[in-house]
KOLPAZA-320572 format. One record per residue (C-alpha): x, y, z; residue number from 0. Coordinates in steps of 0.001 Angstrom, whole numbers, plus 500000, padded with zeros to 6 digits. Layout:
# KOLPAZA-320572
<site><x>X</x><y>Y</y><z>Z</z><i>NUM</i></site>
...
# end
This chain:
# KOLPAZA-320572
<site><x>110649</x><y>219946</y><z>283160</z><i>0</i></site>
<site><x>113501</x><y>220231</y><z>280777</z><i>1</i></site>
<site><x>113279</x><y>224170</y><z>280587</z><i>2</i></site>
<site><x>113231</x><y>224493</y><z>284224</z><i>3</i></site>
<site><x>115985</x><y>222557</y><z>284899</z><i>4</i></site>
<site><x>117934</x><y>224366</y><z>282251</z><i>5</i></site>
<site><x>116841</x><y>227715</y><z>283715</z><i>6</i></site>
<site><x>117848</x><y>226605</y><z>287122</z><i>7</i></site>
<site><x>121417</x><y>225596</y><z>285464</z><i>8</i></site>
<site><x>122042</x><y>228714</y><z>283911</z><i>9</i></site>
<site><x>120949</x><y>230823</y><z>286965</z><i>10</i></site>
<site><x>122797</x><y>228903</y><z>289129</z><i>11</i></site>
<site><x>125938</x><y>229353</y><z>286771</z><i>12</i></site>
<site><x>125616</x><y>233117</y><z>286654</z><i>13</i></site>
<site><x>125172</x><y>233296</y><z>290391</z><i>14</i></site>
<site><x>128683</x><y>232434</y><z>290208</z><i>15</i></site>
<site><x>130107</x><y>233969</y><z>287533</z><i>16</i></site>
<site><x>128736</x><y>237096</y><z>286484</z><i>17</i></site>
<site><x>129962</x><y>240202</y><z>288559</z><i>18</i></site>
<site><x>127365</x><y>242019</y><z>290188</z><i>19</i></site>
<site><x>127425</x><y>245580</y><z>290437</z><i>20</i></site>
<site><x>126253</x><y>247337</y><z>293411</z><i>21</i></site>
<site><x>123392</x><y>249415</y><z>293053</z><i>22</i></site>
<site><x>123987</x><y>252877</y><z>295074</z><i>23</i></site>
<site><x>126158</x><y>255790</y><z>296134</z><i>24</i></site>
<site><x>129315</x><y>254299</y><z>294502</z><i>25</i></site>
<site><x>132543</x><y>255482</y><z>296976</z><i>26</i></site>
<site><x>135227</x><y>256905</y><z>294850</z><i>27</i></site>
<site><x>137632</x><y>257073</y><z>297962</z><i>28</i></site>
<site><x>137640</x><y>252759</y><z>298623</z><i>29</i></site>
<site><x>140205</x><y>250701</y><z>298030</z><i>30</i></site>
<site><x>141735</x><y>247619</y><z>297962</z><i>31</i></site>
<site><x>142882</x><y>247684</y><z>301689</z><i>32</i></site>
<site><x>139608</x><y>249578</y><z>302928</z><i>33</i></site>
<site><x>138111</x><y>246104</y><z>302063</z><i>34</i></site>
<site><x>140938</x><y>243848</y><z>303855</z><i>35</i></site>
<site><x>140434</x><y>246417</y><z>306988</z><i>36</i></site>
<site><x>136686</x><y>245688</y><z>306508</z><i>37</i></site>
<site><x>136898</x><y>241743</y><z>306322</z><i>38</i></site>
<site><x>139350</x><y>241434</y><z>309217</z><i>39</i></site>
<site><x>136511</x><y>243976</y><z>311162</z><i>40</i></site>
<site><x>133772</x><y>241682</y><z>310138</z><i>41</i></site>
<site><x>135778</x><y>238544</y><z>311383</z><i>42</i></site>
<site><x>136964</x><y>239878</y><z>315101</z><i>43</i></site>
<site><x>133093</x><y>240964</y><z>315018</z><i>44</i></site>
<site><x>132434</x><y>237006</y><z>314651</z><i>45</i></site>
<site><x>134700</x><y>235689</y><z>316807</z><i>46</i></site>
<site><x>133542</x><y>237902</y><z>319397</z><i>47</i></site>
<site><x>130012</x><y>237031</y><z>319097</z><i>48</i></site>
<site><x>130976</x><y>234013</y><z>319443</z><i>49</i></site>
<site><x>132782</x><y>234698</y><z>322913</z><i>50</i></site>
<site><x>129372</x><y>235751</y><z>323675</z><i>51</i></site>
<site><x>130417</x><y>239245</y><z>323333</z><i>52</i></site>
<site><x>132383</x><y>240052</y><z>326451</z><i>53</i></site>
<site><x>133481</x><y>243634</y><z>327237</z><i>54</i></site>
<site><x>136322</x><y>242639</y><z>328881</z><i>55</i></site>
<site><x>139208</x><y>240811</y><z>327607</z><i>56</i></site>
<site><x>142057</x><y>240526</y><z>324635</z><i>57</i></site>
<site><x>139163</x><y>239720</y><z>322147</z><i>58</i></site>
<site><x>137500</x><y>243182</y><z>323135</z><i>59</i></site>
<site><x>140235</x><y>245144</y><z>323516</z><i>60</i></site>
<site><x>141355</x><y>243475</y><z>319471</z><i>61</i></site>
<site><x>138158</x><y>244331</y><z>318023</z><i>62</i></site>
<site><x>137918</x><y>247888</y><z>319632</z><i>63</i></site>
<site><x>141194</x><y>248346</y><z>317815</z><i>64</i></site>
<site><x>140516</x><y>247110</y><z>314305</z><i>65</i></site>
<site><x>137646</x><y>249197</y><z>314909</z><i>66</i></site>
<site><x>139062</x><y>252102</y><z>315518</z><i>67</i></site>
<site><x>141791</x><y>251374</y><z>312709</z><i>68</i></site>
<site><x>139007</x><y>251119</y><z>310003</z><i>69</i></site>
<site><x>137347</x><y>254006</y><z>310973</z><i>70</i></site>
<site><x>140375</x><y>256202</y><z>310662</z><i>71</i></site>
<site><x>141611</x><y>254297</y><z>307151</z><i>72</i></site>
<site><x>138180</x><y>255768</y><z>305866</z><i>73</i></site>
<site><x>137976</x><y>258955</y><z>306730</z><i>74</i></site>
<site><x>141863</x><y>258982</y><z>306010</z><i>75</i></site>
<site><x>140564</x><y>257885</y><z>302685</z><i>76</i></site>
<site><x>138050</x><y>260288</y><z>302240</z><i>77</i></site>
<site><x>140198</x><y>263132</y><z>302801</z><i>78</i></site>
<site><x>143113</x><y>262128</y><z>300821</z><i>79</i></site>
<site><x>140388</x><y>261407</y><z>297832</z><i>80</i></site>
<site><x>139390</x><y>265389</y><z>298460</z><i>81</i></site>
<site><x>142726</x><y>266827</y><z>298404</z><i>82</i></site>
<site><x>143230</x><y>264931</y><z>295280</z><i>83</i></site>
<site><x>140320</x><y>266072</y><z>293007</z><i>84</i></site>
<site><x>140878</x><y>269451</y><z>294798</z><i>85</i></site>
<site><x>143902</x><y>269744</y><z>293582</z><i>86</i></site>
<site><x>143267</x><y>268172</y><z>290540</z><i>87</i></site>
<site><x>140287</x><y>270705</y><z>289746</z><i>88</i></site>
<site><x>143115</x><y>273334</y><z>290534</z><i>89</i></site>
<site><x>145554</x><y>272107</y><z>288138</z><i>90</i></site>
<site><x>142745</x><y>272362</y><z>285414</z><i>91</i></site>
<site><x>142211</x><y>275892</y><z>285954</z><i>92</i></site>
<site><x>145359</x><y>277138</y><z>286115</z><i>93</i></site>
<site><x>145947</x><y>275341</y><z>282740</z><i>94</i></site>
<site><x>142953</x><y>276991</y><z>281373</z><i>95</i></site>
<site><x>141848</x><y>273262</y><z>280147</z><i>96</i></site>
<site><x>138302</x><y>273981</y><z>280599</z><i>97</i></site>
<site><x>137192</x><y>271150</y><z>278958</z><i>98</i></site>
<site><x>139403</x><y>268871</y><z>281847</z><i>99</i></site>
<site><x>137730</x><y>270656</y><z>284510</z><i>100</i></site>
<site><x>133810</x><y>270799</y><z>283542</z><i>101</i></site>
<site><x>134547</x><y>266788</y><z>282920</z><i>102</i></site>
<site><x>135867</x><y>266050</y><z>286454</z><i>103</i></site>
<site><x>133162</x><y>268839</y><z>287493</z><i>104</i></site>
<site><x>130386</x><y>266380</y><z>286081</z><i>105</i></site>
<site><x>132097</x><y>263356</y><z>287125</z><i>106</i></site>
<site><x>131806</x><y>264376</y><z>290888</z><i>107</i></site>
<site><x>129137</x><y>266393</y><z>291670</z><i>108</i></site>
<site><x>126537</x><y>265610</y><z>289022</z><i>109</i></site>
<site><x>124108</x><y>262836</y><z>288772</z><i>110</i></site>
<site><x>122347</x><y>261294</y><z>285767</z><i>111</i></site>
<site><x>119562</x><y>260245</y><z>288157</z><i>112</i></site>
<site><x>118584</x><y>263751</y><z>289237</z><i>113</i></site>
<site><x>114688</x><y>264018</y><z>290310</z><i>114</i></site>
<site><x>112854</x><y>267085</y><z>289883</z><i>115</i></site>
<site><x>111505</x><y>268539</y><z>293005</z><i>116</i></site>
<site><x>108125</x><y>269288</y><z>293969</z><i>117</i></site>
<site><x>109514</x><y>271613</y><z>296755</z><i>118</i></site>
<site><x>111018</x><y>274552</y><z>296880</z><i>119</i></site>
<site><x>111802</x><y>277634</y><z>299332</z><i>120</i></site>
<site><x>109242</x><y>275496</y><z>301772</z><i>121</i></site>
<site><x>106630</x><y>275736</y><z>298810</z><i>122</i></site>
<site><x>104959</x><y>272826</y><z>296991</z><i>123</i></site>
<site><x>103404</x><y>272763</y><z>293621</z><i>124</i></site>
<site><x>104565</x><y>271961</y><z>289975</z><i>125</i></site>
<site><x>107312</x><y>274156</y><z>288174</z><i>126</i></site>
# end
């Protein structure tokens, strides 16, 4: 009974304090504000549930706003993020720093999780 409850102690304390990392496609363009613009997006959402979501009205026309706003903050984002390691990749080469470039190379496009296909040119089989 002890161990349990000291189990359930120290779960319950890392719950709280141990970051957790997301699992996934991590999204080298977000930010800071892309996750303000997403909270405030979340909580018009709320409120207008909660208005039994009317589409009429100030709340609608607020929420198709922030909507709107977000989605153009991330693919503002995106782009931006682009320009930058497309420029950045530029800068390498014209340097001739090689070694700077294959690194940022790797860091974008290539995954340590890569899979092996079983498919290829619409033909299956081992290779």
């Amino acid at each position: 009974m002890y161990y349990c409850n000291i189990v359930d102690c120290l779960q319950s304390a890392a719950s709280h304090c141990v970051p957790k990392v997301k699992v996934g496609i991590e999204k080298y363009w977000w930010s800071y504000e892309l996750e303000e613009s997403k909270q405030e997006c979340v909580d018009k959402t709320s409120i207008w549930r909660q208005k039994r979501c009317r589409r009429s009205g100030e709340t609608n026309d607020n929420i198709i706003e922030i909507k709107l706003r977000y989605k153009y903050a991330i693919k503002d984002a995106i782009t931006s993020a682009d320009k930058d390691f497309d420029k950045n990749l530029a800068n390498y080469l014209c340097r001739k720093d090689f070694q700077s470039f294959w690194k940022l190379w790797r860091k974008r496009f290539c995954s340590r999780n890569q899979k092996l296909t079983c498919r290829f040119n619409n033909r299956s089989g081992e290779w």
